[in-house]
N, C-alpha and C positions, 0 to 999 in steps of 0.2 A: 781891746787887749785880748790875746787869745790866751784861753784856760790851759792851765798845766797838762801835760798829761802825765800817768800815772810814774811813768819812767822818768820824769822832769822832778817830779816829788822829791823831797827829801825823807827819807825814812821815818816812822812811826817813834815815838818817843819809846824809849827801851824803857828796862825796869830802873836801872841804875841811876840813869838820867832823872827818874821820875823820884826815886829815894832822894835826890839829893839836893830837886827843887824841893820836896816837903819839907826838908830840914830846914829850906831857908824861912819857907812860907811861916814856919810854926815859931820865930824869929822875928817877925817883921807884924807890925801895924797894917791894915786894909790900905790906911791910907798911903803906906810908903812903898806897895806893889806897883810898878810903874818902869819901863824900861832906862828911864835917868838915875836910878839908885843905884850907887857903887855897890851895894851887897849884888844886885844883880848883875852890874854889869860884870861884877868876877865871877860868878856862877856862870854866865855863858863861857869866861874864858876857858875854865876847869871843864864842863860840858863838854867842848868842844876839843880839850887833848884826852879824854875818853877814849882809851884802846878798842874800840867796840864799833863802831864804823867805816870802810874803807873807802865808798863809794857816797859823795853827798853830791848829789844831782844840782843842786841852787847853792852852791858853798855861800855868797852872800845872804843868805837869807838864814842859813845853818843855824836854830839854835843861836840868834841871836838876842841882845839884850828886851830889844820889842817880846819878840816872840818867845823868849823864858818870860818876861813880866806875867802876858796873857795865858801861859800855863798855870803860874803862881795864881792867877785871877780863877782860873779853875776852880780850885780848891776853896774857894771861895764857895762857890758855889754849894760843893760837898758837905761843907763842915756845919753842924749842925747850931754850934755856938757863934755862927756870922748869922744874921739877920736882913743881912742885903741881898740882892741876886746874885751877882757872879755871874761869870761865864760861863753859860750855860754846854758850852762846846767842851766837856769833862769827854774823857773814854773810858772802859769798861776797866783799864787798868790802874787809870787816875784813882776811881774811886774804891779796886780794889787796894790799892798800897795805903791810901788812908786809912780805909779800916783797919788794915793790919797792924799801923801804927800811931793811931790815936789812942790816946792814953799812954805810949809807950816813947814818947819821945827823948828818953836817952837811953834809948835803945837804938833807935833812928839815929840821932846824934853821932854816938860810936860808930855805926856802919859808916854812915859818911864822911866823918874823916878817915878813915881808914882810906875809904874811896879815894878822898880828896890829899890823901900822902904820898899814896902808890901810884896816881900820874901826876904826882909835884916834881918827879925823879923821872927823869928826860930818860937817860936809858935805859931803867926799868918800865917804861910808859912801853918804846921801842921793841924791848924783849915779848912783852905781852903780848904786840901785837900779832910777832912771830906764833902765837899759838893758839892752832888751827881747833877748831871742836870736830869732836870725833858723831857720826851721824845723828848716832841716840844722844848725843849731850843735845844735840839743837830743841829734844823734845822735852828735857830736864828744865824745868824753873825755881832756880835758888833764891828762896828770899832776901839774900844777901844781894844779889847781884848776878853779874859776867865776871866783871873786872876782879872781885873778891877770888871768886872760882879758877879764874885765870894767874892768878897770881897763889891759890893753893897751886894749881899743875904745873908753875914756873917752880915753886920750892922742891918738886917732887923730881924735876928735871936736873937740879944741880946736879951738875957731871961733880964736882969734887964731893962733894955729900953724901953725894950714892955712893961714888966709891969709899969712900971714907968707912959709912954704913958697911956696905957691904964686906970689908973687912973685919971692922968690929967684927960681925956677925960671925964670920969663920973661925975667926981667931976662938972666939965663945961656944960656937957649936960643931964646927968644922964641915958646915953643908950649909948651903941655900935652900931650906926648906919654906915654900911658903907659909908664914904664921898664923892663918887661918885655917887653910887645908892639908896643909902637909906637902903639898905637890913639888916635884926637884925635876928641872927641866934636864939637869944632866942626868939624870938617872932613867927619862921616858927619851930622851932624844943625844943620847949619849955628849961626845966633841962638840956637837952642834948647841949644847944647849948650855955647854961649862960657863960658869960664874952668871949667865942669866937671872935675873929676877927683876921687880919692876917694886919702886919705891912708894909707898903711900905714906901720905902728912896727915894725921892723926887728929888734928888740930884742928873740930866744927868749924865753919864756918862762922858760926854765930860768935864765936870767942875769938875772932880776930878783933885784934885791939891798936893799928895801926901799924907801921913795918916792924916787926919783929925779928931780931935774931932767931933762924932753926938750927934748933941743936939736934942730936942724933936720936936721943930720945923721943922726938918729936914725931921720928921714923919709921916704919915698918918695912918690913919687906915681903912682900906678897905676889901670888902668880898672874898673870891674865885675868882671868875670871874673877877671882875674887875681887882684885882691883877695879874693875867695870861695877861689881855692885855695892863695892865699898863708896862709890861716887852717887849710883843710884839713892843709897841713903844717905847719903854725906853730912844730914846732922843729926839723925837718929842711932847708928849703925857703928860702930867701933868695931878693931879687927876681932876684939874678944865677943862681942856680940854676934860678927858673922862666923868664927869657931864654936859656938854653941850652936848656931842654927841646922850645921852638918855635921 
């Protein structure tokens, strides 16, 4: 049988995917990790409608029940309170997301249902996928996820929200100034720049708590720039934190 080659492959286990196997792993008995267990075999289903994918080279082999078990058997490996071997075939990101969340498992929990809500919903699953990462997102790693982060920039897009937002806003102050810097698009770029500003959701990452209604408060509104670094730090960094910075 000839070996795959690299473009036959299917993709590298992402982060999300790897949150959401530990959640099951730290759920389940050594003994009951095995590709025949319903917990698994729903975790490939969910796995596998993951906005986060578009191109899967072996769609039969995808992330399936076998092969989420032998992930799950990873972490085997990793975990310091298994005394067995495990599969020793862990990667550098298996055993980083354990560390990050051993000891912390309803924390872990929380992220993954969130996860596991937000492509429970066929046309929000859909939507998400419409959104595209902007260069420097690709070099950004959310310990939340993709799918978390893409589903902040779906909230930040609602056409009726923003405008809604952006109404309140005038109605209250009578400009679109951005709330960080100050900056008014129709004031440096006259017609061309009227009613412009770009929406920021306020709302860490880390405090998503499964779909949530957003309300307006939830919302800012801010220019270009500051909104690129308001994502840079996106669970450190509030808009009043990047108005003190400058």
């Amino acid at each position: 049988m000839e070996e795959k080659t690299q473009a036959q492959r299917n993709p590298k286990w992402h982060r999300d995917e790897i949150i959401l196997a530990l959640d099951l792993y730290f759920k389940l008995e050594p003994g009951q990790i095995h590709g025949r267990n319903p917990a698994v075999i729903e975790l490939s289903e969910v796995i596998n409608r993951l906005p986060i994918f578009d191109i899967r080279p072996d769609m039969e082999k995808f992330r399936n029940p076998n092969g989420v078990g032998l992930k799950l058997s990873n972490f085997l490996a990793i975990d310091p309170e298994y005394h067995g071997k495990g599969m020793q075939s862990f990667s550098k990101l298996d055993k980083l997301v354990f560390d990050e969340f051993n000891g912390k498992k309803n924390e872990l929990a929380r992220i993954a249902n969130t996860i596991r809500a937000t492509v429970a919903n066929p046309q929000l699953r859909m939507k998400l996928y419409e959104i595209n990462e902007e260069p420097e997102e690709a070099l950004l790693e959310f310990r939340e996820g993709k799918v978390l982060y893409k589903l902040h920039k779906y909230k930040e897009r609602d056409t009726k929200l923003v405008l809604a937002k952006k109404t309140q806003h005038l109605k209250k102050y009578g400009a679109l100034d951005c709330e960080s810097c100050d900056f008014n698009f129709q004031v440096k770029y006259g017609d061309l720049g009227k009613g412009f500003i770009e929406c920021h959701h306020q709302t860490p990452l880390y405090q998503y708590d499964g779909i949530q209604e957003t309300r307006l408060d939830d919302l800012a509104l801010v220019c270009s720039n500051c909104h690129r670094m308001l994502h840079r730090g996106m669970d450190t960094l509030s808009v009043g934190d990047l108005r003190r910075m400058i």
